[in-house]
C-alpha positions in Angstrom: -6.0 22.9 65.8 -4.0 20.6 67.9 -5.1 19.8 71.4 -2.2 19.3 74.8 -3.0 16.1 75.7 -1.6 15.2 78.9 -2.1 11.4 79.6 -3.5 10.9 83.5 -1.8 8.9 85.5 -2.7 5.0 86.7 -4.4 5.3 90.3 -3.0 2.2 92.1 -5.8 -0.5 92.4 -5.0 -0.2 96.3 -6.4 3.6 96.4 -9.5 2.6 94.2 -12.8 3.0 96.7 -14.2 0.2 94.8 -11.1 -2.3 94.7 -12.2 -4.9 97.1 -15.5 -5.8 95.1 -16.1 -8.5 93.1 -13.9 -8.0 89.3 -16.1 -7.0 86.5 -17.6 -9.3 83.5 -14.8 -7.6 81.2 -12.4 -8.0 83.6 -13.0 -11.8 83.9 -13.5 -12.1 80.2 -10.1 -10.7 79.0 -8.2 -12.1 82.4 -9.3 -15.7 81.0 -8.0 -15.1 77.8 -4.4 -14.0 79.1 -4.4 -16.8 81.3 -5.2 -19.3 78.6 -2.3 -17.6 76.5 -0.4 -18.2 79.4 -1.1 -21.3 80.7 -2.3 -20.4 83.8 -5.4 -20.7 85.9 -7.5 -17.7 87.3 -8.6 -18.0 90.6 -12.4 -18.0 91.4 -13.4 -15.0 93.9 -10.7 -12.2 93.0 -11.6 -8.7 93.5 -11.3 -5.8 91.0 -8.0 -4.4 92.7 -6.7 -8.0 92.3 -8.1 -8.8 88.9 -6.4 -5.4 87.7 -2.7 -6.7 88.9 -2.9 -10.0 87.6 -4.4 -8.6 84.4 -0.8 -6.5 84.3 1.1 -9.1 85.3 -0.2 -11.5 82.8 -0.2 -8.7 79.9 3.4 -8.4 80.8 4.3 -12.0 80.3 2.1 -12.9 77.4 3.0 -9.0 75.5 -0.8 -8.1 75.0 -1.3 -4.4 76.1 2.0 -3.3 74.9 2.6 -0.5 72.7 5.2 -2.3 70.8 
C-alpha cells in the first residue's frame, strides 16, 4: 500500500515565532562548513531566521542541499 505524500511547504523564516533567537548548534555547525566550502566568513550573533537564509544562500552557491 502506497501512501499520498504531499510535501509541506517552506514557512518563510520571517513568519517563524522563534526566528529572532539565537541560531541553533546544528545550524552553526553546517553554516561553518558551507562557508568554509565557500570561502566566506559567518558572522558572530545571527539569529535562526538569519542563519536559515544564509544557510540557503550558501547551499545555493556551493550545490550542497540540491537534489541533483
Amino acid at each position: 500500500m502506497t501512501q499520498d505524500v504531499h510535501p509541506v511547504p517552506d514557512k518563510d523564516p520571517e513568519d517563524w515565532t522563534t526566528g529572532d533567537e539565537p541560531m541553533t548548534g546544528p545550524q552553526e555547525s553546517y553554516l561553518n562548513t558551507l562557508a568554509q566550502e565557500a570561502g566566506e566568513q559567518v558572522p558572530e550573533g545571527l539569529s535562526k531566521a538569519d542563519a536559515s537564509r544564509l544557510i540557503d544562500e550558501l547551499q545555493a552557491r556551493t550545490g550542497r542541499g540540491t537534489d541533483s
